[in-house]
N, C-alpha and C positions, 0 to 999 in steps of 0.2 A: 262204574257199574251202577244199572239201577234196581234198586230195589223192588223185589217181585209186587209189591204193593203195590208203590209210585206205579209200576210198569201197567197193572191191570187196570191203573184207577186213568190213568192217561189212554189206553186202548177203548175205554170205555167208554169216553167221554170222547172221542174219536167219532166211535160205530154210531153217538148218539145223533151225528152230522148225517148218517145214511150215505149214501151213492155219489151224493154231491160231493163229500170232502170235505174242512175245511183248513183254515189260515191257521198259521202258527199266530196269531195277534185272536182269532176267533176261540182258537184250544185255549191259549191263555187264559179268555173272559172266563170259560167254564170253567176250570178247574181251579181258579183264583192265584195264580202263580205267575211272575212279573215275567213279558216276553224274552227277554233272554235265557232265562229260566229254562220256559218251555222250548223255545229255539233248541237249545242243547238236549234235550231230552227226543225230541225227536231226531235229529241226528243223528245220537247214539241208536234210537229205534231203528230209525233207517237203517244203518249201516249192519243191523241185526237183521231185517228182514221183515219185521215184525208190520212195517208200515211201506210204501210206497206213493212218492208223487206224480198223479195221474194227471195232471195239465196248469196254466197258471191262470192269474186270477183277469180277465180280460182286461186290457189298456196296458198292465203293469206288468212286473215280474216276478209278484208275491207266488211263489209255490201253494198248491191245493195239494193237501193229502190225505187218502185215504188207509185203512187196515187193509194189510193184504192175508185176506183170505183163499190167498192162493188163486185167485182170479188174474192178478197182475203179474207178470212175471217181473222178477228183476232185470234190468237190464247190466249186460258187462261193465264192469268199474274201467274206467279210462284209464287212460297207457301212465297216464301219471298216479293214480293210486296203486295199479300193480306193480308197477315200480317202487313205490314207497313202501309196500306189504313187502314186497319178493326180494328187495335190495338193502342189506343189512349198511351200507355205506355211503345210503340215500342221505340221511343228517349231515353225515361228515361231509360228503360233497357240495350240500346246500350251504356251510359254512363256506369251507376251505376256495371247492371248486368252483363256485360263481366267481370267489376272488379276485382270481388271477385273471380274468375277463375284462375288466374296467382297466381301461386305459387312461394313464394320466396325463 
């Protein structure tokens, strides 16, 4: 969980990027918190709603993200996170069930 603080002080420092967006290594500089750090923090954003990424960084495959102010729509979570949400037996199969797959 992040705290409503953290939460406003990272949106904010966000919105300060404008239209463009930027890098999780970019959020980091502002807000002074080591990129893994921030990595995680927008993830969780993400997965909130609270932010979306609007395209990547050109050459590379560093993510741009922006605040969604409801301008961006979410896009559907792929067939494997709503299985991981929807499927209480997802864990146990990611143990158990890959298992017995490998052939000796």
């Amino acid at each position: 969980m992040i705290s409503e603080e953290k939460r406003q002080q990272i949106l904010s420092a966000l919105e300060s990027f404008g239209a463009n967006g930027a890098t999780v290594k970019q959020l980091s500089e502002k807000i002074n918190i080591g990129t893994s750090g921030t990595a995680s923090y927008v993830c969780r954003l993400r997965r909130a709603g609270y932010i979306v990424e609007i395209g990547k960084v050109p050459t590379r495959s560093t993510p741009i993200y922006v605040v969604n102010n409801g301008k961006y729509q979410q896009d559907e979570p792929d067939i494997f996170e709503q299985c991981r949400a929807n499927w209480q037996g997802y864990k146990i199969h990611k143990i158990f069930g890959s298992a017995s797959r490998h052939a000796a």
